[in-house]
PDB file of N, CA, C and O in Angstrom:
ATOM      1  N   UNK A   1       0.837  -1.188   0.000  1.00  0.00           N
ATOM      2  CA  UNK A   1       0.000   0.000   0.000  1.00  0.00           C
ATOM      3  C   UNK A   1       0.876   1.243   0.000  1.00  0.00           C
ATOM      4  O   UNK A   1       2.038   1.294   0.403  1.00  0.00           O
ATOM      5  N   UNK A   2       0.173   2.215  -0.497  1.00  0.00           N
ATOM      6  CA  UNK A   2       1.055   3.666  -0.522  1.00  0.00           C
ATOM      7  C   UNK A   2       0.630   4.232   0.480  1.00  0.00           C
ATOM      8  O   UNK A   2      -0.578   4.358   0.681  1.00  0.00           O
ATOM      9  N   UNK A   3       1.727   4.763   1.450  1.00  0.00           N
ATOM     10  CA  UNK A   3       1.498   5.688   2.216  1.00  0.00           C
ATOM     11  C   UNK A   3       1.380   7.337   1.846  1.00  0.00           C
ATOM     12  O   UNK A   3       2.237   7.773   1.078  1.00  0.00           O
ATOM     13  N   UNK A   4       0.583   8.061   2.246  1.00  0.00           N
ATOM     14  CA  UNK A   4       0.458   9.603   1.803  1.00  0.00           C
ATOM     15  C   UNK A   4       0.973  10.537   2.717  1.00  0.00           C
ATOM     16  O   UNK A   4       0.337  11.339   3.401  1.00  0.00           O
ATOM     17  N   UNK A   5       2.445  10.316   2.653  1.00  0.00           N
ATOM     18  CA  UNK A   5       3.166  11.593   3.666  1.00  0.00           C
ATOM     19  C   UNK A   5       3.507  11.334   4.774  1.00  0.00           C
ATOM     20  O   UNK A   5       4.612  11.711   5.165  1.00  0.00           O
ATOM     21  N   UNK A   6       2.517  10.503   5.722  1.00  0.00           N
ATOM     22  CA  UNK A   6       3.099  10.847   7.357  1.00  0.00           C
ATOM     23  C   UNK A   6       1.627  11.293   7.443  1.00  0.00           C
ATOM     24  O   UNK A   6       1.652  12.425   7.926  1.00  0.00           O
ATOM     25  N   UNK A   7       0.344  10.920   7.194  1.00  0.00           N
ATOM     26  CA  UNK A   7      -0.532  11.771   7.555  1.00  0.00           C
ATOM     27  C   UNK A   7      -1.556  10.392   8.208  1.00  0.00           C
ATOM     28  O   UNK A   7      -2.662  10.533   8.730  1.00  0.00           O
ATOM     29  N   UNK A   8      -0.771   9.002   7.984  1.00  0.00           N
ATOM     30  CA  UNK A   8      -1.350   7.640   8.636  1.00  0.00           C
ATOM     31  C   UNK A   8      -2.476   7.577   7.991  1.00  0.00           C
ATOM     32  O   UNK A   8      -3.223   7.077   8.832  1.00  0.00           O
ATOM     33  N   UNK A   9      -3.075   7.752   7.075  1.00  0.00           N
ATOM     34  CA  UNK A   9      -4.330   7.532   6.346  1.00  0.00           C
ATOM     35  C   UNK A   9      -3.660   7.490   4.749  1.00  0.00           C
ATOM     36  O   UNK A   9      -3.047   8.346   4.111  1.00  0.00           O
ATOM     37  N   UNK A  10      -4.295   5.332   4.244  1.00  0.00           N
ATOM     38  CA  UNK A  10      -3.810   5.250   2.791  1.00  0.00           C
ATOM     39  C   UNK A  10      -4.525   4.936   2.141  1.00  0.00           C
ATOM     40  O   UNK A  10      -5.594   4.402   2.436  1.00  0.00           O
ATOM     41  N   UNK A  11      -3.948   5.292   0.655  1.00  0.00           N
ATOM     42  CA  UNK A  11      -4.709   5.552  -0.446  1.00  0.00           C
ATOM     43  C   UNK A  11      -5.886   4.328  -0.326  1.00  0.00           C
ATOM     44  O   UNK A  11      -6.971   4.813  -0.648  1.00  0.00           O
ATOM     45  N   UNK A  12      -5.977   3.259  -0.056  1.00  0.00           N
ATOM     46  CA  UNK A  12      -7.052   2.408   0.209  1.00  0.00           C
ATOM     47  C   UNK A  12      -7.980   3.200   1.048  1.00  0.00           C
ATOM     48  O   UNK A  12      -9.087   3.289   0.517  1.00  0.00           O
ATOM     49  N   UNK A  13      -7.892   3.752   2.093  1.00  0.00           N
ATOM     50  CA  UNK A  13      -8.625   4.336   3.340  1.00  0.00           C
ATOM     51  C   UNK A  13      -9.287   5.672   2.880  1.00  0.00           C
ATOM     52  O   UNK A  13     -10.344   6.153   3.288  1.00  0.00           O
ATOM     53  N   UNK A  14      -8.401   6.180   1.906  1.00  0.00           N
ATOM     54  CA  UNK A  14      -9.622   7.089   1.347  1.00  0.00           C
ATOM     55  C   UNK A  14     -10.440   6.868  -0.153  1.00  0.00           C
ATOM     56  O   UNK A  14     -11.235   7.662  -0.655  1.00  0.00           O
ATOM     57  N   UNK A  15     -10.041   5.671  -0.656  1.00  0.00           N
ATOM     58  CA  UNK A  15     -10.795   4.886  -1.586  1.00  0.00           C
ATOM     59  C   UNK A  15     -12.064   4.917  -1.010  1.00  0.00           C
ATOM     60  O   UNK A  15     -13.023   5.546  -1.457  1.00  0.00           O
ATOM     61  N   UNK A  16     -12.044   4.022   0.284  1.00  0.00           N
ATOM     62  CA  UNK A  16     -13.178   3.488   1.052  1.00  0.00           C
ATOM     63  C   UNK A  16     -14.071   5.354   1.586  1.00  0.00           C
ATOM     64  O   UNK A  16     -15.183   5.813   1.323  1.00  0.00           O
ATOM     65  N   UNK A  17     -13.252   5.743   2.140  1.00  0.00           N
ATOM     66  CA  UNK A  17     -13.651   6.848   2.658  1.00  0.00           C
ATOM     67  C   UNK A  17     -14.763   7.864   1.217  1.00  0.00           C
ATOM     68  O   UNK A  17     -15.791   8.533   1.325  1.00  0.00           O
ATOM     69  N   UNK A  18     -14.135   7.605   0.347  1.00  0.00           N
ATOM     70  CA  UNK A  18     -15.061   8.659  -1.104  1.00  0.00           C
ATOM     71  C   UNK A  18     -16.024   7.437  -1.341  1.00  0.00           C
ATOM     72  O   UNK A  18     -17.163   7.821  -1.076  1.00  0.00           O
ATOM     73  N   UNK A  19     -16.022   6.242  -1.698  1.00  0.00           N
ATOM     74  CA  UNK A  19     -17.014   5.258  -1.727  1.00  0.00           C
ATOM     75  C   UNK A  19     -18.016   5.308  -0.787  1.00  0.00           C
ATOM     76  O   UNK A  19     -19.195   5.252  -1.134  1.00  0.00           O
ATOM     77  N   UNK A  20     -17.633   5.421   0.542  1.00  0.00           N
ATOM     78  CA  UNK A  20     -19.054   5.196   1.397  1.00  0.00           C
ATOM     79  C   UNK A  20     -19.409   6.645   1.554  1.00  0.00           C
ATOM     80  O   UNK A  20     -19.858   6.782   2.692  1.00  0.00           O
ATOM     81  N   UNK A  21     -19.405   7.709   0.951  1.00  0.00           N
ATOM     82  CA  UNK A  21     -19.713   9.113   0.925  1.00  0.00           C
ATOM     83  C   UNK A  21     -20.660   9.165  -0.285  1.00  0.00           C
ATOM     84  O   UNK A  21     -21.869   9.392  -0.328  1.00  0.00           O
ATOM     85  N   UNK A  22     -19.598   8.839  -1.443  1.00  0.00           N
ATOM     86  CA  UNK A  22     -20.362   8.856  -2.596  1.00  0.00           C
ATOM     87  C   UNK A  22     -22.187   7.636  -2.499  1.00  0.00           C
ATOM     88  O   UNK A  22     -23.207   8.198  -2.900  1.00  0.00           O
ATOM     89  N   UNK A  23     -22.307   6.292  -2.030  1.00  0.00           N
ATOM     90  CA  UNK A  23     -22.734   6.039  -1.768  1.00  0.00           C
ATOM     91  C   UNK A  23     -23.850   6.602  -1.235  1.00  0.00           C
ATOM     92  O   UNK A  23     -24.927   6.649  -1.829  1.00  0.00           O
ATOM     93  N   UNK A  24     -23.590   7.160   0.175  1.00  0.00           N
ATOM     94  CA  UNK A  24     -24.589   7.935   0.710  1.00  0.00           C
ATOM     95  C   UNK A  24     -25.509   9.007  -0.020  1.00  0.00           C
ATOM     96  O   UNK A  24     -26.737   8.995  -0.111  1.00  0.00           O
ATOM     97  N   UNK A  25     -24.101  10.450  -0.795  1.00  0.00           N
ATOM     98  CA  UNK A  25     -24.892  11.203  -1.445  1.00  0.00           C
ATOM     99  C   UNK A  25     -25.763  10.891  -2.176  1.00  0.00           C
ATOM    100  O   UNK A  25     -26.887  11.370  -2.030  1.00  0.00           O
ATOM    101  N   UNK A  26     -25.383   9.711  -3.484  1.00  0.00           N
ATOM    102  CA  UNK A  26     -26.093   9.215  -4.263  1.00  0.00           C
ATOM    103  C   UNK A  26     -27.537   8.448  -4.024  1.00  0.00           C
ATOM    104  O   UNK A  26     -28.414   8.314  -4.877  1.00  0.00           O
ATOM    105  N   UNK A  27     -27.565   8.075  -2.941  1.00  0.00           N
ATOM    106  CA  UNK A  27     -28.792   7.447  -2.126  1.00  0.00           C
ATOM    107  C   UNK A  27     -29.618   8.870  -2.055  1.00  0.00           C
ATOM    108  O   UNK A  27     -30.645   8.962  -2.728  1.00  0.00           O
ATOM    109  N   UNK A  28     -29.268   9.762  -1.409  1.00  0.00           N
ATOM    110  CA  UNK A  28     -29.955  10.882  -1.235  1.00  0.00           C
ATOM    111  C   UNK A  28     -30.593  11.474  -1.981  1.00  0.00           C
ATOM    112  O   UNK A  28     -31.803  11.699  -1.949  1.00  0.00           O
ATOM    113  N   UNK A  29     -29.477  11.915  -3.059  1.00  0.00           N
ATOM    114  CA  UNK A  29     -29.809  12.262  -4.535  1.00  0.00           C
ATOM    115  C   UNK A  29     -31.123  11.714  -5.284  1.00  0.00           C
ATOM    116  O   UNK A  29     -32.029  12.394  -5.767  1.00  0.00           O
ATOM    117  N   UNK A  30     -31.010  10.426  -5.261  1.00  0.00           N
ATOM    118  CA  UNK A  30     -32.238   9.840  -5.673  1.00  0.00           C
ATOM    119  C   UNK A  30     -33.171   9.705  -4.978  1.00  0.00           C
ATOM    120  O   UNK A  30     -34.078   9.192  -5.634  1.00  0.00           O
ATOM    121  N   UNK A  31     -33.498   9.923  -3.816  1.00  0.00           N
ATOM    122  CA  UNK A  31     -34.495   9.839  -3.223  1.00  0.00           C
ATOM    123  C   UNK A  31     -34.753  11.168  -3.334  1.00  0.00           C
ATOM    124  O   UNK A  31     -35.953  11.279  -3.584  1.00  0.00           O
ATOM    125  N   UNK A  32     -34.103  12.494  -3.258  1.00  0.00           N
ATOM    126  CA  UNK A  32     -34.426  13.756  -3.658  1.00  0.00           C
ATOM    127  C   UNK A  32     -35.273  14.092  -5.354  1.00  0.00           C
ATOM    128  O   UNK A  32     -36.164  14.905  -5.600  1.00  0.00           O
ATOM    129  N   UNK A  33     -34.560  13.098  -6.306  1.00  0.00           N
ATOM    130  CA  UNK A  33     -35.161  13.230  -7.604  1.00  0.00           C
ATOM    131  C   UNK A  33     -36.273  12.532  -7.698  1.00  0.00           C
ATOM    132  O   UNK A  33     -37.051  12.746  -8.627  1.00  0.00           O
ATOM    133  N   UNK A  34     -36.544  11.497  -6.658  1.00  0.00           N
ATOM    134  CA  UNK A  34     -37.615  10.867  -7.115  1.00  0.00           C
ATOM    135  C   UNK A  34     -38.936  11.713  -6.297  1.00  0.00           C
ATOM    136  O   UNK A  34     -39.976  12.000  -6.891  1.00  0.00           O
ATOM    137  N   UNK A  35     -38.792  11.904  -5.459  1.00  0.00           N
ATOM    138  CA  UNK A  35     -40.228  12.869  -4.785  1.00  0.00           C
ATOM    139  C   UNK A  35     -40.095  14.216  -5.934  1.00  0.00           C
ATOM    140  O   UNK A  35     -41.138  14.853  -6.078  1.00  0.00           O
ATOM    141  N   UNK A  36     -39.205  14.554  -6.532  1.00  0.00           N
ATOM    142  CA  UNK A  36     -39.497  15.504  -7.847  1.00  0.00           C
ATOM    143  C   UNK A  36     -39.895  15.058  -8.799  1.00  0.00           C
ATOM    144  O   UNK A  36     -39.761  15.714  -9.832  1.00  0.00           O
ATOM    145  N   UNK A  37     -40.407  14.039  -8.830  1.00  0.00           N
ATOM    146  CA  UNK A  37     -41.658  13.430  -9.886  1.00  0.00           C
ATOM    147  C   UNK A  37     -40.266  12.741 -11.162  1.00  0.00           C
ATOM    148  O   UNK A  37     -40.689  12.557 -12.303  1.00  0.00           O
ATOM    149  N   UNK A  38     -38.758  12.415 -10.910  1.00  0.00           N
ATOM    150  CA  UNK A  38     -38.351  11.505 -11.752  1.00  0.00           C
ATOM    151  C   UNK A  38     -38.636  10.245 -11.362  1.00  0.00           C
ATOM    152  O   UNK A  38     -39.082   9.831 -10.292  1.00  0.00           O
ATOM    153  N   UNK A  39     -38.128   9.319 -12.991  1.00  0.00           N
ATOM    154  CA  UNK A  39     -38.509   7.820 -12.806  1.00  0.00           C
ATOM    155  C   UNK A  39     -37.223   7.653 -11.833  1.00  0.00           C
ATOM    156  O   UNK A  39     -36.614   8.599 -11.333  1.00  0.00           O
ATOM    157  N   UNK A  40     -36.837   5.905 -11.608  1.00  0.00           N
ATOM    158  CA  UNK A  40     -36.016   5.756 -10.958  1.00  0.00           C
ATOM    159  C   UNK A  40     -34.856   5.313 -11.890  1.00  0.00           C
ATOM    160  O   UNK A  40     -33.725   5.090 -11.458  1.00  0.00           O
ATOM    161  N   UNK A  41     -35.126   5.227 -12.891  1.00  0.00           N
ATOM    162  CA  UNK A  41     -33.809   5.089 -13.905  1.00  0.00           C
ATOM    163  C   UNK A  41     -33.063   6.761 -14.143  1.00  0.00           C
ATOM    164  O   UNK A  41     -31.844   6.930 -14.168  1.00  0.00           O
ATOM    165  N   UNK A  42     -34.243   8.055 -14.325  1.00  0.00           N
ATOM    166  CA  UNK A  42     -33.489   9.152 -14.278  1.00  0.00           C
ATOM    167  C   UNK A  42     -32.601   9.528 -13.238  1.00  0.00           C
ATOM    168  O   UNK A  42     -31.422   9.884 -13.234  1.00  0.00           O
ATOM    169  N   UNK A  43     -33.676   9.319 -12.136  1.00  0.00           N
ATOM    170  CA  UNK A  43     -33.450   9.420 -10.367  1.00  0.00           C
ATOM    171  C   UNK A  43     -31.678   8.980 -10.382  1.00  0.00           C
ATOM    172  O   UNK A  43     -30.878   9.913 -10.311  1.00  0.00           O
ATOM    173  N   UNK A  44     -31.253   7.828 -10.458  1.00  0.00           N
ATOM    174  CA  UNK A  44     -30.340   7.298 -10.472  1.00  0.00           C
ATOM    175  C   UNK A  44     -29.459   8.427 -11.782  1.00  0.00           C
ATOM    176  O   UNK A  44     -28.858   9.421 -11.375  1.00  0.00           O
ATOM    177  N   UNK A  45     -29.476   8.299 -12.371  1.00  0.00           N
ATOM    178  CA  UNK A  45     -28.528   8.769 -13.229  1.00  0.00           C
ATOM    179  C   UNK A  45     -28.157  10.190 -12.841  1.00  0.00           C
ATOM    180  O   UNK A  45     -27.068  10.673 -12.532  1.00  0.00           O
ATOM    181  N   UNK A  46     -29.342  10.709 -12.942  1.00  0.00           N
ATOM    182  CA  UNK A  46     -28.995  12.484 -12.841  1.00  0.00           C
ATOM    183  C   UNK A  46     -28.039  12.337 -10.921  1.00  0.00           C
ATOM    184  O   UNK A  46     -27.183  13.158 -10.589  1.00  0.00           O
ATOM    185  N   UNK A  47     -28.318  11.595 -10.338  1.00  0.00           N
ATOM    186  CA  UNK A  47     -27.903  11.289  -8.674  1.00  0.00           C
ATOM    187  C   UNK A  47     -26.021  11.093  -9.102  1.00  0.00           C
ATOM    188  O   UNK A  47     -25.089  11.598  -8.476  1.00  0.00           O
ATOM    189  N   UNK A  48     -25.954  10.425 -10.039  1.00  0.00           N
ATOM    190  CA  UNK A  48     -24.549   9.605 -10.394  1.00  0.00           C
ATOM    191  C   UNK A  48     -23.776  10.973 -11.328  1.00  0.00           C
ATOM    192  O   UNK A  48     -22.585  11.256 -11.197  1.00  0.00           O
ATOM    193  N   UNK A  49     -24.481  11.517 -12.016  1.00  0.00           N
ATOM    194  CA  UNK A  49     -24.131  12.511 -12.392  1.00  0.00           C
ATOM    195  C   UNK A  49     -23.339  13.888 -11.974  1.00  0.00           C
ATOM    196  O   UNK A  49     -22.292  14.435 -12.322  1.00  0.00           O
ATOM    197  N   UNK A  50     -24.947  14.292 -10.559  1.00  0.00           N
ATOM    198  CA  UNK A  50     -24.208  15.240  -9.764  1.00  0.00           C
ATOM    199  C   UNK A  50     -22.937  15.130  -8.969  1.00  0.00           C
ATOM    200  O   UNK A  50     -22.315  16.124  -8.591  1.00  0.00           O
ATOM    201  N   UNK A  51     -22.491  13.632  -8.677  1.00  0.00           N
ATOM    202  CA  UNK A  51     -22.113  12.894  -7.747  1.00  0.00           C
ATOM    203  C   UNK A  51     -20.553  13.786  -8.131  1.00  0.00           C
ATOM    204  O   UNK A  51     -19.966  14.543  -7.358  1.00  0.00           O
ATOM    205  N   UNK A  52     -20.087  13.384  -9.704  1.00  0.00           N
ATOM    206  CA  UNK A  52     -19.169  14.115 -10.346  1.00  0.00           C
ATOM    207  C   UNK A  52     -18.905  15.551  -9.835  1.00  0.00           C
ATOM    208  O   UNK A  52     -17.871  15.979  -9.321  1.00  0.00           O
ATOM    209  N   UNK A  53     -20.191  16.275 -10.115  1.00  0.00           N
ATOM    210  CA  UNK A  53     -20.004  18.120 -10.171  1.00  0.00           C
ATOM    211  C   UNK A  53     -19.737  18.065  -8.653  1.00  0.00           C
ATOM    212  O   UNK A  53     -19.243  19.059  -8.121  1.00  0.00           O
ATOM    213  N   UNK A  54     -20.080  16.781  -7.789  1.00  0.00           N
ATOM    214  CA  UNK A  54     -20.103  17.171  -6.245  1.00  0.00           C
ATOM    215  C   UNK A  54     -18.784  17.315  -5.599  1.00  0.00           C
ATOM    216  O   UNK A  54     -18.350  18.279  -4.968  1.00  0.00           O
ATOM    217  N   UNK A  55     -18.205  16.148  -5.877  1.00  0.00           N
ATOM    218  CA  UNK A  55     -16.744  15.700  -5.527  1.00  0.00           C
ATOM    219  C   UNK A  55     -15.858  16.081  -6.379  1.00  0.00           C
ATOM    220  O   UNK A  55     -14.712  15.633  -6.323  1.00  0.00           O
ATOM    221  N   UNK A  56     -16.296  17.100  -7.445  1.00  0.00           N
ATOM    222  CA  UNK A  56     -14.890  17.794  -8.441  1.00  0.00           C
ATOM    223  C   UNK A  56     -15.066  18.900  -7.480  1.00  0.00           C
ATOM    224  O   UNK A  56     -14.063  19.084  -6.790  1.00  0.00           O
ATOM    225  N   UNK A  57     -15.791  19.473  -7.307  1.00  0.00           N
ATOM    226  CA  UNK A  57     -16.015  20.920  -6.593  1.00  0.00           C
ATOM    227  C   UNK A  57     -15.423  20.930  -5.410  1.00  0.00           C
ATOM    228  O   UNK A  57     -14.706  21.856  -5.031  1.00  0.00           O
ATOM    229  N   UNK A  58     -15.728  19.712  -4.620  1.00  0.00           N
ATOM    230  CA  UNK A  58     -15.166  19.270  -2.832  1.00  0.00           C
ATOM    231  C   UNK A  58     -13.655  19.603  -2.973  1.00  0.00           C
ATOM    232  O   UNK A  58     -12.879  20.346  -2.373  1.00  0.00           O
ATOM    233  N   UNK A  59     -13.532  18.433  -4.391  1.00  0.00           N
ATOM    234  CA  UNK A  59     -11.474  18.363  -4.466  1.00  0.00           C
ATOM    235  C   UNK A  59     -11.138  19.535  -4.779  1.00  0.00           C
ATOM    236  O   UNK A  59     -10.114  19.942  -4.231  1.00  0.00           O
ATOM    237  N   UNK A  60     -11.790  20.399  -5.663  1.00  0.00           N
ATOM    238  CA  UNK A  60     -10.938  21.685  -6.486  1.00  0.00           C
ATOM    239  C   UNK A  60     -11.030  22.708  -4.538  1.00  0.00           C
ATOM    240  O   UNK A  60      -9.973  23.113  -4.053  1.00  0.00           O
ATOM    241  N   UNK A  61     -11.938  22.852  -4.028  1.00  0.00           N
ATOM    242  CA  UNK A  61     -11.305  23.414  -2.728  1.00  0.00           C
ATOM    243  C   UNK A  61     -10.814  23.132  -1.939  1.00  0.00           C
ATOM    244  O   UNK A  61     -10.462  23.953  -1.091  1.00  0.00           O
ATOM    245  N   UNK A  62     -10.505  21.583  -1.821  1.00  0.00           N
ATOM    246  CA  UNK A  62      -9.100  21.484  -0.764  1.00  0.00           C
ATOM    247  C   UNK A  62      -7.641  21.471  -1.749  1.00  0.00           C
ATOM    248  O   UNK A  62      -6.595  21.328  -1.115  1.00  0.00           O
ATOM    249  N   UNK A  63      -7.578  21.556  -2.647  1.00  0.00           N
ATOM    250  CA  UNK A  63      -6.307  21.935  -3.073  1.00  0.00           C
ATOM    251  C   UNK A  63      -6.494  22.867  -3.377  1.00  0.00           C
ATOM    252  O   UNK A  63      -5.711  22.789  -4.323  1.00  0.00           O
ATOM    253  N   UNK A  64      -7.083  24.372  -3.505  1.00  0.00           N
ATOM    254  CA  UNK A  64      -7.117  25.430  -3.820  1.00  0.00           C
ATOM    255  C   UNK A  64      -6.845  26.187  -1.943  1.00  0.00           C
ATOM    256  O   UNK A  64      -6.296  27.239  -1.619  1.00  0.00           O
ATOM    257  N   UNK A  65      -7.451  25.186  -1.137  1.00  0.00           N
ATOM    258  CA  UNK A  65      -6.927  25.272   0.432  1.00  0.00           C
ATOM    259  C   UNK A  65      -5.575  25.795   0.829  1.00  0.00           C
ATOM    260  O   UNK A  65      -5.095  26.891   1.118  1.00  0.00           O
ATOM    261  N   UNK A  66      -4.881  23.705   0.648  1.00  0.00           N
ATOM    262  CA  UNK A  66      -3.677  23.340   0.303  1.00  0.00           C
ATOM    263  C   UNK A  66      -2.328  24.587  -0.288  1.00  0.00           C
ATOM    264  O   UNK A  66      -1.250  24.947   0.186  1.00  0.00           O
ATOM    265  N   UNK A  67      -3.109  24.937  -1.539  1.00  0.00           N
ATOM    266  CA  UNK A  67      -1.907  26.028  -1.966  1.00  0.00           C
ATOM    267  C   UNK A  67      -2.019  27.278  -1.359  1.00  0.00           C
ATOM    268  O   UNK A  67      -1.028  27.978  -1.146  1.00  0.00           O
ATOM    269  N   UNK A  68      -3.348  27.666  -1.014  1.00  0.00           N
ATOM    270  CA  UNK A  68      -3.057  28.960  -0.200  1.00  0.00           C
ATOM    271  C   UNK A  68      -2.561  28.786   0.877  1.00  0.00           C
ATOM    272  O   UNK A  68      -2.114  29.891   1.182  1.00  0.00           O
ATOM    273  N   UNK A  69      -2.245  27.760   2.049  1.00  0.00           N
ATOM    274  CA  UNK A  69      -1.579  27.717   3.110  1.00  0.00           C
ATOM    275  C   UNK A  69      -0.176  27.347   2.260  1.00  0.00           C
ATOM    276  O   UNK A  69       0.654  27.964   2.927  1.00  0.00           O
ATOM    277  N   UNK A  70       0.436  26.812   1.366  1.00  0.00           N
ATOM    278  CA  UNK A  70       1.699  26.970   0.690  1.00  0.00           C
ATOM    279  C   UNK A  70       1.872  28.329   0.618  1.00  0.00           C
ATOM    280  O   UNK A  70       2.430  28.855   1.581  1.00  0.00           O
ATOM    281  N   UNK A  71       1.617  28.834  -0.052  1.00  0.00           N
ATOM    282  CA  UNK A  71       1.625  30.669  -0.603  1.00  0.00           C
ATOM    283  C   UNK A  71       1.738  31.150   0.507  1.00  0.00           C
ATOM    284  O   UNK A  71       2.502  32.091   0.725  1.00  0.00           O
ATOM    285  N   UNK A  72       1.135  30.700   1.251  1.00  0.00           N
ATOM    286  CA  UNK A  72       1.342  32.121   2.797  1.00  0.00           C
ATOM    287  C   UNK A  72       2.522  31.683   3.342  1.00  0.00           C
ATOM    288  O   UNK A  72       3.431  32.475   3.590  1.00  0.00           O
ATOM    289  N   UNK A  73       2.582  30.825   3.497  1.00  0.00           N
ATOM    290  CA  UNK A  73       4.087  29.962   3.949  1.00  0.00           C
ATOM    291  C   UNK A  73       5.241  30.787   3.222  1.00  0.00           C
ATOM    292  O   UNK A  73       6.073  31.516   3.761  1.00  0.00           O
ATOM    293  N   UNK A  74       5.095  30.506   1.905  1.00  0.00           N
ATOM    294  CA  UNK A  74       6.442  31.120   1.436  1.00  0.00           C
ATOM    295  C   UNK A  74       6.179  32.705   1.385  1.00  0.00           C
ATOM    296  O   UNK A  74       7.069  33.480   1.036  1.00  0.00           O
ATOM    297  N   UNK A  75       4.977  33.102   1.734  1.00  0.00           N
ATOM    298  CA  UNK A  75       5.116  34.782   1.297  1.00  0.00           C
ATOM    299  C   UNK A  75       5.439  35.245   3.051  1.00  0.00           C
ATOM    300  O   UNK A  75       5.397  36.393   3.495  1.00  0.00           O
ATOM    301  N   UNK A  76       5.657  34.381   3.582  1.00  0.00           N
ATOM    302  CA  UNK A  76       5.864  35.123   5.602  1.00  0.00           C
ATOM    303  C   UNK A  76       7.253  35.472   5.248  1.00  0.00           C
ATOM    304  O   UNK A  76       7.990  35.997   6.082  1.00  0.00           O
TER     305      UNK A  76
END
């Protein structure tokens, strides 16, 4: 297994960790689309869909985090 730094949490552990998240949202998701009057084949898809815009958006602000605590670092 790969370790990530010294931070004791590996790349398996956050495999599992975005799986049982994604999971959840996606459960939600569809139960949100379906009381909005979709079928459960849309329900599901448009759910799997957002799932993408959800967790690109999550990642693009912890590394947009990440570099601003870099940047301040080197600008002290």
């Amino acid at each position: 297994m790969h370790d990530t730094g010294g931070t004791g949490m590996e790349l398996n552990d956050i495999s599992r960790l975005l799986e049982d998240e994604r999971k959840e949202y996606v459960r939600r998701k569809i139960h949100e689309y379906k009381e909005a009057g979709f079928s459960d084949v849309e329900a599901i898809n448009k759910a799997n869909q957002s799932w993408r815009t959800h967790i690109g958006a999550r990642i693009q602000d912890v590394i947009f985090s990440l570099l601003e605590e870099e940047l301040k670092k080197m600008l002290a």
